[in-house]
N, C-alpha and C positions, 0 to 999 in steps of 0.2 A: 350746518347740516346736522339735522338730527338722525337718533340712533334707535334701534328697536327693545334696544334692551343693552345696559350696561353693567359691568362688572367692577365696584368702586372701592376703593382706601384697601386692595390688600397687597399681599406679597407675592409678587409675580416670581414664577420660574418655569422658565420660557422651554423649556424640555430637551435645550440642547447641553446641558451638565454645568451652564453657567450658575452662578451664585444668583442669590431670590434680589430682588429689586422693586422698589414703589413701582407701581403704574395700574393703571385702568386699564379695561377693556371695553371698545365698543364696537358693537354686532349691527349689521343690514344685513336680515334676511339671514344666509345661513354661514353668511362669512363673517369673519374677523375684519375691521373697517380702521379702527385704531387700536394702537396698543400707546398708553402715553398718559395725556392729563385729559379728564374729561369732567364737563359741570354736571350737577345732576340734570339739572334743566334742559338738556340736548337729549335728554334718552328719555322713550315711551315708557318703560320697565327701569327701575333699578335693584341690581341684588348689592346691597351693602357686606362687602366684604373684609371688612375693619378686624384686626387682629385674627384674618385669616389664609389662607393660601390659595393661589390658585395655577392652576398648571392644564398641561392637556388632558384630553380625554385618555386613560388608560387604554393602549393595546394588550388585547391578550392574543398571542400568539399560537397559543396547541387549547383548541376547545374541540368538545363534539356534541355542538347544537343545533347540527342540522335539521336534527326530527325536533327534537325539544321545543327549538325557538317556536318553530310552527304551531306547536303547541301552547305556549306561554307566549306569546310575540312582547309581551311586557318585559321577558327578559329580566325578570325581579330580581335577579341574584345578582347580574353583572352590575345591572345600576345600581343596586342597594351597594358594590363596592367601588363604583368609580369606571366602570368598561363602557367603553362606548363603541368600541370595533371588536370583533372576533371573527379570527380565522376557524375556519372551518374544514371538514373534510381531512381532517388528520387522520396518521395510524392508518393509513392504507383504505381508510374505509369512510365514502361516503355514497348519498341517497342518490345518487346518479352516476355512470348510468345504470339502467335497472332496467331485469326482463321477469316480471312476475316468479316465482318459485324459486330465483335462483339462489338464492340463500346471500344475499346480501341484504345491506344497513337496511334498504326499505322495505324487505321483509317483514321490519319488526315493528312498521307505524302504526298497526294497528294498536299494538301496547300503550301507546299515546292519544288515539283517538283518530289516526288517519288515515285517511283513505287514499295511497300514492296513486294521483292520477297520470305523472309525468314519465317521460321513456329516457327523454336523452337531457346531458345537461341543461339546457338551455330551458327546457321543462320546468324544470326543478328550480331556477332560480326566477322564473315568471312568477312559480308557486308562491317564494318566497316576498316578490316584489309585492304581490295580490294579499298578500297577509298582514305586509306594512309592518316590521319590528320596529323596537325601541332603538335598537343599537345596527349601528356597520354591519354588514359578513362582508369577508373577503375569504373565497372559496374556493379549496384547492380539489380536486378528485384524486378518488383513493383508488391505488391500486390494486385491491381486493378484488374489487366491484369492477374493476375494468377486465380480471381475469373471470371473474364468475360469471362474467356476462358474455364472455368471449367462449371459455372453457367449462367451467362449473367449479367444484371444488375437486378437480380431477390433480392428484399429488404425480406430477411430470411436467417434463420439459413442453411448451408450448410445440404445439406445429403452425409450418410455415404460417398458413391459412391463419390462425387464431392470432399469433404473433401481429400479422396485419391487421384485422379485427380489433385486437386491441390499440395500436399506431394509431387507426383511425377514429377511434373512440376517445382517446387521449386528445388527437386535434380538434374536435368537435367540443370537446370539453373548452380547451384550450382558445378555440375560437368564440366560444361564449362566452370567456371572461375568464375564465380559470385561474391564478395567479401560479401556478405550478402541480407539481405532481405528489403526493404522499406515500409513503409505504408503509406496512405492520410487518416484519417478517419476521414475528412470533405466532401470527395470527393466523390460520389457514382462508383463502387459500394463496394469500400473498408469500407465507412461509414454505409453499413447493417451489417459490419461482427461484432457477439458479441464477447468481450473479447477472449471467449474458442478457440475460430478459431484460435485467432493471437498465442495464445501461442502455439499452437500446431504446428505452423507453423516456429514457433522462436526454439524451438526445436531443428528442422532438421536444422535451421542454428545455432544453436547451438551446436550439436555433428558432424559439418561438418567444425567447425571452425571460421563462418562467423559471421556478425553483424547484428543487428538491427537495423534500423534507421526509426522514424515515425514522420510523420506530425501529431502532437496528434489532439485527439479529441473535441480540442475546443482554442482557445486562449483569449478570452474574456471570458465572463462570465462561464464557465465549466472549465477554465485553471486547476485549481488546482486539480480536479478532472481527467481532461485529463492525468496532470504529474505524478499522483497518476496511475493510469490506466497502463503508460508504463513502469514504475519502477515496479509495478508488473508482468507484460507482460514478462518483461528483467528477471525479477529475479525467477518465476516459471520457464520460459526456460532457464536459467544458459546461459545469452548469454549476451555480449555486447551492451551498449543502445548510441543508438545517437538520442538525441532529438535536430530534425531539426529547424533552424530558431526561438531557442528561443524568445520569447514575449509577452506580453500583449496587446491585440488590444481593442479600446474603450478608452474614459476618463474616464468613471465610472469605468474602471480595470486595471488602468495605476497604478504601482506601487505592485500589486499582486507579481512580479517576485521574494521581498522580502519573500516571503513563499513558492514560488518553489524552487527556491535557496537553502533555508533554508533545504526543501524536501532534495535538489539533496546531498545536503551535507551530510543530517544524510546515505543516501543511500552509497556513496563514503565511509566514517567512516564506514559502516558495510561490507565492500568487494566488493559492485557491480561494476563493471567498469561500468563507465556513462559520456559520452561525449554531448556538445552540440554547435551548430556552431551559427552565427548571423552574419547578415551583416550590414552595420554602415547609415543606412536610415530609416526615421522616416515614410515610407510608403511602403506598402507591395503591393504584385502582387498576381493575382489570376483569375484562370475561370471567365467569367461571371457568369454560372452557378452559381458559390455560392452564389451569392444573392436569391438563389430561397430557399425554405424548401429540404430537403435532398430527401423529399420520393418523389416532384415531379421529380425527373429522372429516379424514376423506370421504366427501360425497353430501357435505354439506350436513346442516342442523339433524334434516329428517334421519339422516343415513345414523349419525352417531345416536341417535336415541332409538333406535333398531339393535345396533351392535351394544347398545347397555342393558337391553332386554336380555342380552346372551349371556347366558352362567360363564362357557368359556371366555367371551372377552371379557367379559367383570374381572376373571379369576386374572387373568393375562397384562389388563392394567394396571389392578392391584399392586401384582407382583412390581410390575415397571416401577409405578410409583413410589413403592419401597424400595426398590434395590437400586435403578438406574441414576448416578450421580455423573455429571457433564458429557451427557451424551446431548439432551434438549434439556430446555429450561425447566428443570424440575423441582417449581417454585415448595413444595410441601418436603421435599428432603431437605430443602436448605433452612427450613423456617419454621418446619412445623405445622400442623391441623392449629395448633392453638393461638396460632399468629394470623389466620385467615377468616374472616371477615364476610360474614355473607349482609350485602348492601342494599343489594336493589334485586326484588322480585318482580320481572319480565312481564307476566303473568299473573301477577295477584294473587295469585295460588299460596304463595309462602311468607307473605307480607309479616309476618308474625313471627317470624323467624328472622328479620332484618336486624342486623345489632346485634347476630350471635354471634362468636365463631364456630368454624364446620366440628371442631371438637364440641363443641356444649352440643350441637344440632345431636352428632353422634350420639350421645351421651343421649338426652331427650329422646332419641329412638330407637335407643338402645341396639344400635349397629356397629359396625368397625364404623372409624372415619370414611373407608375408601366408596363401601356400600351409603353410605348416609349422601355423602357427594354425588354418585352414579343415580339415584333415587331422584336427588333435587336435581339434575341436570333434566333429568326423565319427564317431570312434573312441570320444568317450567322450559320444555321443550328443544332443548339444547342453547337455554341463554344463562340470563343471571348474571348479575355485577358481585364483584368483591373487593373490599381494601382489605392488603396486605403490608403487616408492621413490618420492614423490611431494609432500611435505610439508614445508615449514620449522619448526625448532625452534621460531622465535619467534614462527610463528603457533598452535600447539600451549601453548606459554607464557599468551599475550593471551588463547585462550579461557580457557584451566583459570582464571586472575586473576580472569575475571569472575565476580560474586559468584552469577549465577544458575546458573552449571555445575556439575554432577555428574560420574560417573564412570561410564563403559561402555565395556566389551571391545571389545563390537562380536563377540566368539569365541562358540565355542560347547562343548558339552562335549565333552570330548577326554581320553584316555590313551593311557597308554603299552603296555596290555595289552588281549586280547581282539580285539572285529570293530573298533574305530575304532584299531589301535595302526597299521594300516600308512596311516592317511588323514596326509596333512600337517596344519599347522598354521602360524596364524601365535602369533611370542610373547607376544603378549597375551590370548592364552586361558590361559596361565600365567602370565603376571608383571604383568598390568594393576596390582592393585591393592599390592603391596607397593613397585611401581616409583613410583608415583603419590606414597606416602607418603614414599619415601625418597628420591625426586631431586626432590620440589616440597615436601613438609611439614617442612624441615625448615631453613625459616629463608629458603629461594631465594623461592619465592612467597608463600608463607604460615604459618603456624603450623601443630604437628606437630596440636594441639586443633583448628584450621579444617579441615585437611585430612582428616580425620577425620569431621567432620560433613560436610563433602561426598558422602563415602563412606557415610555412614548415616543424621542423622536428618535432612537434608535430602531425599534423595530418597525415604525414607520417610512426612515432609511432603508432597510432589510425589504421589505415588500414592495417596495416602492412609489409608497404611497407619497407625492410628492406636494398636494397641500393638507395632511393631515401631521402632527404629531408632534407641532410646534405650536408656539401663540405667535400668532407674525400675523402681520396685516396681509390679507390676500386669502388665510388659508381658512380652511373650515372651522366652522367655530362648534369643536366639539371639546367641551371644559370640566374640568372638577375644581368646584369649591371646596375645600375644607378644614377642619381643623386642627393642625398639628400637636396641639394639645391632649386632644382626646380622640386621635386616629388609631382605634386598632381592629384587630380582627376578634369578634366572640363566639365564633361557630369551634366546636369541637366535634370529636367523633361521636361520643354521648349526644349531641346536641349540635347538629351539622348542618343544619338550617338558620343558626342565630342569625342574626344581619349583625354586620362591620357597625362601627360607632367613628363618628368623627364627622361623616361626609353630609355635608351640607345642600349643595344643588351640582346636579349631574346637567350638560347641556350636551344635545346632540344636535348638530347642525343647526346651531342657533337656538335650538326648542328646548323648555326646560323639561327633561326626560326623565328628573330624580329629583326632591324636596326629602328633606330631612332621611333620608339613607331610606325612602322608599318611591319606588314608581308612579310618575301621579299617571299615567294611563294614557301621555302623548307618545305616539308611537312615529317620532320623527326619521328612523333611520333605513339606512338605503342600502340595495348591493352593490358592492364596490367592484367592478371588473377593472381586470387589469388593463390600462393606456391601451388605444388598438395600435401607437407606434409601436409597441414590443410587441404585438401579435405576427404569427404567421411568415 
């Protein structure tokens, strides 16, 4: 019985944390057929794998490449490091559903080049199927978008009406494949909703099978409070908790993770399933928008760039922004103008300005910080990305240690070529996962075989992805060759586009997706809905 393409002489590790072992691989079509001894003569294709590794396809777990992928469907960054699935729809915020103006995710496709022709989930992932990417989505809906579509950005308690409005937006989602729920509540307008909302909401993904997963409510000063909030969140609604992007942001709250840790474990010791992901950078990405207090974006993008027209609210946030310490997450008293980061211009408008911080912007315009910020918010319409230096090593260390974390960018798709080459970036949309394996797997934290299953059949475990994230005869043959040798990460802040070095062939469902750590242009990959036995 011949094979369509085989995988010969390397070092299998099979991504459940066992140790590496001889064996081949051979592919029919899009599955794995043998794992064992194979002649070359039995396969169409051979990739000669001699003095190299191979393992599953990386999962990355917290991306937001909803709009992007559509944009790049090559997907260059994820293959250039070894992804062949990403989740999507994190952070409370994805492209469905969507009612024109409402100030959600798909608001902003035109900054990408698209034109969102879709209303309800199911929309949106036909869009996606119609585009044909390189790599998996498995696609969660955010609940930003489920309020902004129901509510607006209106900062209060849901009524009845809207509450159900969203229930059923959430099942429609959910009945389209959805694999669970996400939340941002730093973000507005998921950050108006009180506690009672989310549980209600987790619920329905709850007796429909799916997960939870939240950008908690604070990560600096409120963390523990925040982690406190979604382990009850998870455990009133009998659902699965993925707490996104573990960490402590701040000096004054570096090191806190020893008491959510602490939290997640006594949580885990009493039955609750509780997962959490982290990616291996000591500086985080995020809106501009959250430099502001939460309740100035009541009423959505247009409304705050209205209220920064006003001399009185300029004067009013200012002042907040200087004086208000743990009242909201008020990333610039803890950190500094000169620790922030302006990444990604929305708008094109201030591309020239990417790679500053808001103090140098200041400075070049010779404004306070606070007016310089209010200015850029104004011009690139109430958007804008930034990375903020913000994070200790050794809390970045403590979570990855933990045996329930996985691995997430947190990035999203990105190249170097086409409409997304002139947007910033931060470097872990290119080097999360090779950096992960070669500064933690390789004796510092854990073993190069633990580290590995972190990256694959663990959080393929977690989602429930049940033929992906192992090498086993039966399951999807989506693979990374490479070379432990020379696997690392080269993207830095300066320079946050380099590609990973080491990776040799990326395969996605059988198809070779990635040749020497770049995309040759097959765009084999599919949307992964969740099993319809856990639906409904």
């Amino acid at each position: 019985m011949g094979y369509d393409l085989a995988i010969l002489g390397g070092r299998l590790y099979d991504g459940t944390g066992a140790a590496a072992r001889r064996a081949d691989v051979g592919i029919r079509g899009d599955t794995i057929a043998t794992v064992g001894r194979i002649a070359r003569r039995d396969a169409s294709e051979v990739l000669d794998a001699t003095r190299l590794v191979v393992v599953p396809g990386f999962i990355d777990v917290h991306t937001h490449s909803d709009l992007t992928l559509l944009a790049c469907p090559t997907a260059d960054n994820a293959i250039g490091q070894g992804v062949t699935t990403e989740v999507i729809g994190n952070c409370g915020a994805s492209p469905a559903p969507y009612r024109p103006g409402c100030g959600g995710m798909a608001d902003t496709a035109k900054a990408f080049g698209l034109d969102p022709s879709w209303r309800d989930f199911a929309g949106y992932l036909r869009v996606v199927e119609r585009t044909q990417p390189a790599i998996n989505v498995v696609p969660l809906v955010g609940h930003g978008d489920l309020r902004a579509v129901a509510m607006g950005f209106e900062r209060r308690p849901a009524e009845p009406s809207e509450m159900e409005t969203m229930e059923v937006l959430l099942q429609d989602a959910l009945d389209a494949g959805a694999f669970g729920l996400s939340s941002g509540l730093i973000y507005p307008p998921g950050a108006y909703a009180p506690p009672a909302e989310l549980v209600r909401l987790a619920r329905v993904v709850g007796r429909s099978g799916g997960l939870y997963a939240t950008h908690i409510r604070g990560e600096g000063a409120t963390l523990v409070r925040a982690v406190a909030e979604a382990l009850d969140t998870a455990r009133r609604a009998r659902v699965p908790l993925e707490i996104s992007h573990h960490k402590a942001t701040g000096p004054r709250h570096w090191g806190t993770t020893r008491t959510t840790l602490a939290m997640i474990d006594a949580a885990l010791a009493g039955g609750q399933r509780v997962g959490m992901d982290v990616y291996p950078y000591t500086a985080t990405s995020t809106d501009l928008t959250a430099l502001l207090p939460p309740d100035a974006q009541e009423g959505g993008p247009k409304a705050l760039v209205e209220r920064l027209r006003d001399p009185a609210h300029r004067r009013a946030y200012a002042r907040r922004i200087r004086e208000e310490l743990d009242v909201w997450e008020n990333t610039v008293r803890e950190v500094g103008w000169g620790a922030v980061v302006f990444s990604a211009s929305i708008t094109g408008r201030n591309r020239r300005l990417q790679g500053r911080t808001l103090r140098q912007i200041a400075r070049l315009r010779r404004k306070a910080p606070e007016d310089a910020l209010f200015d850029l918010l104004i011009e690139e319409e109430g958007r804008g990305e930034i990375i903020i230096h913000e994070v200790s090593e050794a809390d970045v260390m403590r979570v990855f240690r933990h045996p329930a974390t996985v691995v997430g960018s947190d990035g999203w798709t990105s190249s170097r070529h086409g409409v997304l080459a002139a947007f910033g970036a931060h470097p872990r949309a290119w080097g999360t996962f090779p950096r992960f394996l070669s500064r933690y797997g390789r004796g510092r934290l854990m073993s190069l075989a633990q580290a590995i299953h972190r990256a694959t059949g663990l959080p393929a475990a977690r989602l429930g992805l049940a033929d992906r994230g192992l090498v086993r005869e039966g399951h999807k043959a989506d693979l990374v060759v490479f070379d432990p040798r020379t696997l690392r990460d080269t993207a830095t802040y300066a320079r946050p586009k380099s590609p990973a070095r080491g990776i040799r062939w990326v395969l996605v469902n059988g198809e070779v997706a990635g040749r020497a750590g770049r995309p040759t242009g097959i765009r084999p990959g599919r949307v992964l809905r969740r099993p319809a036995s856990r639906r409904g």
